[in-house]
C-alpha positions in Angstrom: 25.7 2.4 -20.1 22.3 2.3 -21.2 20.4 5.0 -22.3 17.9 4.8 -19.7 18.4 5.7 -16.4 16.6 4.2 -13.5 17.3 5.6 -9.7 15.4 4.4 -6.9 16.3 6.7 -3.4 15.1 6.0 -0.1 15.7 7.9 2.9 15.0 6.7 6.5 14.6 8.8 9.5 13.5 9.0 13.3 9.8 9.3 13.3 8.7 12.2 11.8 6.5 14.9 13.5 4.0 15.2 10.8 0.5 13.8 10.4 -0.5 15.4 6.9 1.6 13.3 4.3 -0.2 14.1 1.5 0.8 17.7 2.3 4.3 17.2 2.7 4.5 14.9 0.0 3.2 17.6 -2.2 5.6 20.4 -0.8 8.7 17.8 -1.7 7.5 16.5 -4.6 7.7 20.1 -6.3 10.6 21.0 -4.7 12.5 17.5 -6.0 10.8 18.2 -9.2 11.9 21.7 -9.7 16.0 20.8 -8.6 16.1 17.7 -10.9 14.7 19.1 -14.0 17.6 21.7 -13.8 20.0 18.9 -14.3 18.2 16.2 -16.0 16.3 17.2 -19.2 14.5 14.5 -20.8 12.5 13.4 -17.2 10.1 9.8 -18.1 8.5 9.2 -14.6 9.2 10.4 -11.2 7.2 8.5 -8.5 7.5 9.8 -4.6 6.7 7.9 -1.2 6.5 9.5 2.0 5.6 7.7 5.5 6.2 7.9 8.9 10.1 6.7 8.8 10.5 6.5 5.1 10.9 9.3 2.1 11.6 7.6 -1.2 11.0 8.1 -4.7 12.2 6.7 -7.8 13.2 8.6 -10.7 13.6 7.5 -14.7 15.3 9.7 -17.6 16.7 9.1 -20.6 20.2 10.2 -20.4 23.7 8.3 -20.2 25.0 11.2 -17.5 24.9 10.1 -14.4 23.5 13.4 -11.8 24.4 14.0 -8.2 21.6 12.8 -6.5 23.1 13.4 -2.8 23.0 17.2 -3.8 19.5 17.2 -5.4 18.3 16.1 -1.8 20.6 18.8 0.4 19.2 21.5 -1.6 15.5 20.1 -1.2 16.2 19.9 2.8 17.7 22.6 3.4 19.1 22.2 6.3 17.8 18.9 7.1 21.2 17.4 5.3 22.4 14.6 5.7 23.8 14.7 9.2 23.1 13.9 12.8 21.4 17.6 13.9 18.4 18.1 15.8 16.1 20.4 13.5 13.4 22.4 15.9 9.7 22.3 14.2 8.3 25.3 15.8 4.6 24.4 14.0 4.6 21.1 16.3 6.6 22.3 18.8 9.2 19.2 18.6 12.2 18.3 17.2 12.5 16.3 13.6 14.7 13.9 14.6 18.0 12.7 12.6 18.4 11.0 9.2 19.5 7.8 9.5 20.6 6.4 6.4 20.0 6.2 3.1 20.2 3.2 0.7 20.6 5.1 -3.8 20.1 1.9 -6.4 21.0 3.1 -9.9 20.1 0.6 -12.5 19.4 -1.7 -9.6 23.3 -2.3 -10.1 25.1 0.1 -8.4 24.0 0.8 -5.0 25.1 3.3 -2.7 24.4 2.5 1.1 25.6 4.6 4.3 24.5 4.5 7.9 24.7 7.9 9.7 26.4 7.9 13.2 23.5 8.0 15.2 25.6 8.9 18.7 24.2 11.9 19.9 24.0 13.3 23.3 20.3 15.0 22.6 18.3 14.1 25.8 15.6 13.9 23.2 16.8 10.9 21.7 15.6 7.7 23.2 18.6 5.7 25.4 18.5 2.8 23.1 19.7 5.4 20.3 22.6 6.9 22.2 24.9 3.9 21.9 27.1 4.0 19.2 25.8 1.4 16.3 28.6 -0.3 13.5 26.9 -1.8 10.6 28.9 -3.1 7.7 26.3 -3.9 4.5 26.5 -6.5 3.0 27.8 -5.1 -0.8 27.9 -8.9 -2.4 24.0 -8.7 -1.8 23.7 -5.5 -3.2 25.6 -6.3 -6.5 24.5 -9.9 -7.0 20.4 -9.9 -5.9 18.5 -9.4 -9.2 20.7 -13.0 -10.2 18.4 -14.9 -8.0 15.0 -15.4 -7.2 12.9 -13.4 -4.2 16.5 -12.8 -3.2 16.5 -11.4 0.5 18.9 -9.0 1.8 19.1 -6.5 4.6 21.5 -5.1 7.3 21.1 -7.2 9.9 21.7 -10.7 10.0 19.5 -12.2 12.5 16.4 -10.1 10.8 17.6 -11.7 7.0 17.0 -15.0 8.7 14.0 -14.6 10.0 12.5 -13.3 7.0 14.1 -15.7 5.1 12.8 -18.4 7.1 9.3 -16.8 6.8 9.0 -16.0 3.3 10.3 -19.1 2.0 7.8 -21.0 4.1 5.0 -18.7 2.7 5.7 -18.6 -0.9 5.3 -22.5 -0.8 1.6 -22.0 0.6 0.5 -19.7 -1.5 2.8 -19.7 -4.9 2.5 -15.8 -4.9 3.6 -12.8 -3.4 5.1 -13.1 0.2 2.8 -10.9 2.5 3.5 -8.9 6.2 1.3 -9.5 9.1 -2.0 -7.8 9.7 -0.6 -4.8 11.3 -1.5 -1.1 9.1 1.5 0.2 7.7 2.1 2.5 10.1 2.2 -0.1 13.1 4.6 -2.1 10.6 7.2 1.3 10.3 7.8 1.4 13.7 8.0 -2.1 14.5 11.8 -2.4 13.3 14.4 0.3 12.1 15.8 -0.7 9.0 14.4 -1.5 4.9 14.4 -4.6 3.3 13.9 -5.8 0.2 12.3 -8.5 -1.3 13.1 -9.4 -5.3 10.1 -11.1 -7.1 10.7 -12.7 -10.4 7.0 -12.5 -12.2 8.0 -15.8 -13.5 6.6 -17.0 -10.0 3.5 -15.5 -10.6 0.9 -18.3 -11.7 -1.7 -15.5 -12.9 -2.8 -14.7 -16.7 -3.5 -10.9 -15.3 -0.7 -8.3 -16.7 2.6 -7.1 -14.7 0.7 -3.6 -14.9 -2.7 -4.6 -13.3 -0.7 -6.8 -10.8 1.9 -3.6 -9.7 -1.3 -1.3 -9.9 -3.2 -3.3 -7.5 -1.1 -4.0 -5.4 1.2 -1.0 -4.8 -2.4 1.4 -4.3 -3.9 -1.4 -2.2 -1.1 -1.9 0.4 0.6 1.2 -0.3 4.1 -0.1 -1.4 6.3 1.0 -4.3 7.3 -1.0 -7.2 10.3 -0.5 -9.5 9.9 -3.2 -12.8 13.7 -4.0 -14.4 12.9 -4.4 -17.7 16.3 -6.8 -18.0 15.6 -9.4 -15.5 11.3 -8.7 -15.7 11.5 -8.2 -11.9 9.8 -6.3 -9.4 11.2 -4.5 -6.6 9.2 -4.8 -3.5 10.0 -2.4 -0.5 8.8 -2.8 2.5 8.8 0.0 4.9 9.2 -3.0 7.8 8.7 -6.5 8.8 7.9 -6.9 12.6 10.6 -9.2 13.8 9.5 -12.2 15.6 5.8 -12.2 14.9 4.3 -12.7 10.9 0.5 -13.8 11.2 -0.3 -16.4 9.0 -3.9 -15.5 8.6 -2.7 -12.6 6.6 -0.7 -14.4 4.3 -3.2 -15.2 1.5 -4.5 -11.5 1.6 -2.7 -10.4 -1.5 -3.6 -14.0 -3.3 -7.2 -13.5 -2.8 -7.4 -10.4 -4.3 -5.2 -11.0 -7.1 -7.7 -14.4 -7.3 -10.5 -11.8 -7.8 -8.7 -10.0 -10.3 -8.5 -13.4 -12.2 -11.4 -14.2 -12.3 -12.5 -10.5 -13.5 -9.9 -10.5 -16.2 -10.7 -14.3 -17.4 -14.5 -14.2 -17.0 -16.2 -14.2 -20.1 -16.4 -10.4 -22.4 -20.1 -10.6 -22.4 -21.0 -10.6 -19.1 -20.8 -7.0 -18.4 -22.5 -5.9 -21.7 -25.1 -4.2 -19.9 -24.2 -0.6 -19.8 -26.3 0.7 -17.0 -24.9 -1.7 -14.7 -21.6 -1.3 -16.2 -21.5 2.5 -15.0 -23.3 1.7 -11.6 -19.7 -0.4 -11.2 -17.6 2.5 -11.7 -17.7 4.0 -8.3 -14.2 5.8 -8.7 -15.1 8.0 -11.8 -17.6 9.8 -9.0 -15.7 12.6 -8.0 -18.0 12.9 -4.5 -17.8 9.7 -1.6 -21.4 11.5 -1.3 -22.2 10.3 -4.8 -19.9 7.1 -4.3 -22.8 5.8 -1.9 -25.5 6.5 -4.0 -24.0 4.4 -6.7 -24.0 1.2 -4.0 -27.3 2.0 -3.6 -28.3 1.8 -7.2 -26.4 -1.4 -7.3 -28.4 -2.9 -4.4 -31.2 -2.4 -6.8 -29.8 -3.8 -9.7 -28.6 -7.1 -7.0 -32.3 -7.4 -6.2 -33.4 -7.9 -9.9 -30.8 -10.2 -10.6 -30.9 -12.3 -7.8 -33.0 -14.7 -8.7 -31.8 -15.7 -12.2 -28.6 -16.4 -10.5 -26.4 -15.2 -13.6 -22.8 -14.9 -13.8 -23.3 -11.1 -14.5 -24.0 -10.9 -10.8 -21.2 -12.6 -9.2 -19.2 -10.5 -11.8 -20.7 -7.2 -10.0 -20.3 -8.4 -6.8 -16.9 -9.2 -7.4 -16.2 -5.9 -8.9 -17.9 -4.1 -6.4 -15.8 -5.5 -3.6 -12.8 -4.9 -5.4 -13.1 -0.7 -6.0 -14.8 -0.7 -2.9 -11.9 -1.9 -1.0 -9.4 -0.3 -3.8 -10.6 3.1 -3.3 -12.0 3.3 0.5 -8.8 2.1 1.8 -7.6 5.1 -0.3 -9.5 7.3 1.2 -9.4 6.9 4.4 -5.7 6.1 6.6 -8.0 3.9 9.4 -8.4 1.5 6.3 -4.8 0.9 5.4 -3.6 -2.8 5.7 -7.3 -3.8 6.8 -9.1 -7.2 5.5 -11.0 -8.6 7.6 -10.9 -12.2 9.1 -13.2 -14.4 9.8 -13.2 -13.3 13.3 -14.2 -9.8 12.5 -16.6 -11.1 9.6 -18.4 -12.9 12.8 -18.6 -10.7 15.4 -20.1 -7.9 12.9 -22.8 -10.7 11.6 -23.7 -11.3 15.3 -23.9 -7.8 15.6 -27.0 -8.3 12.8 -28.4 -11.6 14.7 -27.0 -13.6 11.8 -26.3 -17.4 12.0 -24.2 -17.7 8.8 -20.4 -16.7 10.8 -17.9 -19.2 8.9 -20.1 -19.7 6.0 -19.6 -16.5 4.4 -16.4 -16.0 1.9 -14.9 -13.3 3.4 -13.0 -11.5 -0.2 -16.8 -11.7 -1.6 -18.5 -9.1 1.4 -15.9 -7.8 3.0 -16.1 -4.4 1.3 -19.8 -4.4 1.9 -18.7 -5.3 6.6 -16.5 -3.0 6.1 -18.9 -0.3 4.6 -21.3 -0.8 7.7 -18.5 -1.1 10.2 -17.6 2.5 9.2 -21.2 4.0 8.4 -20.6 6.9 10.5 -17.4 8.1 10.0 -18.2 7.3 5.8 -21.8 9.9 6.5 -19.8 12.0 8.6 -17.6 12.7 5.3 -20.3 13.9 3.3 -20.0 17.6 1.3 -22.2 19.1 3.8 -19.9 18.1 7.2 -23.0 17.3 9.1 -23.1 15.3 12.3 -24.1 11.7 11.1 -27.3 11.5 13.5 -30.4 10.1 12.4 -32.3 13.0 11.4 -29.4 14.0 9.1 -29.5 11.1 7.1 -32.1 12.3 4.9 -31.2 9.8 2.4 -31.6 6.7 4.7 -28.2 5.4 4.1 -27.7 3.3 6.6 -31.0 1.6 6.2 -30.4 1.5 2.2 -26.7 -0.2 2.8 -28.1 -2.8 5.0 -30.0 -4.0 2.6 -27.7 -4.5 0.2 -25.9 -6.8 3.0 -29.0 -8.6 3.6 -29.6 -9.0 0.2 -25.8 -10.4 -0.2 -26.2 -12.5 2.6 -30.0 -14.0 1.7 -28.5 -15.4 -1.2 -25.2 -16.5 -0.1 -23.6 -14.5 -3.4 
């Protein structure tokens, strides 16, 4: 037994009532804290996921005990144990519906997997629910999956074969990272019932950028958990779901392009952002204030417009970099973001919208942070310190007029 432990817990339920995560992931995340440092002592990382069906977290320490995680998690519930029970939620005036299942990976060797008995006579739970479900996992999978390549497995055989079939197909397009339709996250959750999990080898990966920039990206960007096996230099991908006869294929390269930014950030030359005032202009997450955020894109359009014309790599290396933290940290900021690049399609319709000609011309990764920064104006003003109603005489700063030039300015010169 080695001497670090590695547990990765998920837990899925009905849909739960809730729509402040962050608050209940905060309220759990204390509580899990509190219960496991009574039993483990020398805690490395603990890392916590909460959405609409799915509650997981993944926990590291340095110790050869092995603790009782199934007790950890009764005493954090209370009495939301692990059992089929209708729990009353008198703030939303509805019931939290039962756990389902939960799937415990210790050293991504031994797994633990058990299906509750959903039969319930609750006329609360939906008809399809009351019939009695038998599910037998597959433990072979379980045991043998980090052997192999993007190894697939799940509970349900026609599902395994239809991602299977999907994946495979995918991975051969784009050599990278095997990507879900366009749907948001939470669309995806309540598309289909049970987890599945995907196995990616960084072997596969055909990038000079490093595991930690790749798993950093990626997991903030489209919200999904990692858990890296140091043995096998693997990465653990869960999905909260797959939608299970539809995967658009438009959607596919959305990962690739954005780790094809990344690359060409990370393997540009070192002197091209030497220039310190435009190197802090950049840095739109160290501004505490969306408020501030904004005024930073403006100083930026500034710095576009004196560059423009010498048509130096420094400005594509902006560009790119602004498009990157721009999507990076809106989509963190606001849910309505989650899962959301846009196509060509919506890329056209919003230059129509401007009387623009360009349509299919325009390289979508390159301005979609700057569409998608006019295609929420309102709602982004609305979110300024002062709460004001975004009209047009409480715009003081001329915002909107400021941002659109930094798209005309973008699109002038086909950057």
């Amino acid at each position: 037994m080695t001497n670090k432990n590695i547990y990765f817990f998920e837990i899925i339920t009905e849909e739960l009532p809730i729509t402040d995560f962050r608050s209940i992931k905060k309220t759990l995340e204390k509580k899990l804290i509190i219960n496991i440092q009574k039993i483990v002592k020398n805690l490395i990382t603990f890392t916590l996921y909460v959405s609409i069906r799915r509650i997981t977290f993944i926990l590291r320490y340095k110790s050869k005990d092995i603790i009782d995680l199934k007790k950890i998690i009764e005493n954090v519930f209370e009495n939301t144990k692990f059992n089929t029970n209708m729990r009353w939620n008198a703030n939303k005036n509805t019931f939290i519906r039962p756990l389902k299942s939960y799937i415990l990976l210790h050293n991504d060797l031994h797994v633990k997997h058990k299906l509750f008995d959903i039969n319930s006579t609750e006329n609360t739970i939906p008809i399809k629910y009351k019939k009695k479900i038998y599910i037998k996992p597959n433990i072979r999978h379980y045991k043998q999956f980090l052997q192999h390549k993007c190894k697939i497995f799940c509970d349900i055989k026609d599902r395994k074969r239809i991602l299977k079939k999907n994946i495979l197909k995918y991975r051969k397009k784009i050599d990278a990272i095997p990507i879900i339709n366009k749907l948001t996250i939470e669309n995806i959750a309540n598309s289909f019932e049970y987890p599945s999990f995907i196995i990616l080898n960084f072997e596969n990966f055909k990038y000079q950028l490093p595991n930690k920039i790749i798993i950093k990206i990626i997991s903030q960007y489209f919200c999904v958990p990692f858990i890296k096996n140091q043995k096998v230099h693997s990465a653990l991908l869960v999905l909260d779901a797959i939608k299970k006869k539809h995967i658009d294929k438009e959607y596919t390269a959305a990962i690739k392009n954005k780790l094809n930014d990344l690359e060409k950030l990370y393997t540009a030359e070192k002197n091209t952002l030497k220039n310190k005032s435009i190197k802090n202009v950049i840095k739109i997450t160290d501004e505490p204030s969306l408020y501030n955020k904004i005024k930073n894109l403006i100083l930026l359009s500034k710095k576009i417009k004196k560059l423009t014309f010498t048509k130096s790599n420094e400005l594509n290396k902006c560009i790119i970099t602004l498009q990157l933290e721009s999507l990076t940290r809106f989509h963190n900021e606001f849910p309505e973001f989650h899962g959301l690049l846009l196509t060509k399609k919506h890329i056209s319709k919003i230059l129509n919208d401007y009387n623009r000609s360009l349509q299919n011309k325009i390289p979508q990764t390159r301005i979609g942070a700057i569409l998608l920064l006019i295609n929420n104006l309102d709602h982004i003003i609305h979110t300024f310190d002062n709460q004001e109603e975004p009209t047009a005489k409480k715009d003081p700063h001329n915002f909107k007029k400021k941002i659109l030039i930094i798209i005309k300015t973008i699109l002038k010169h086909k950057i």
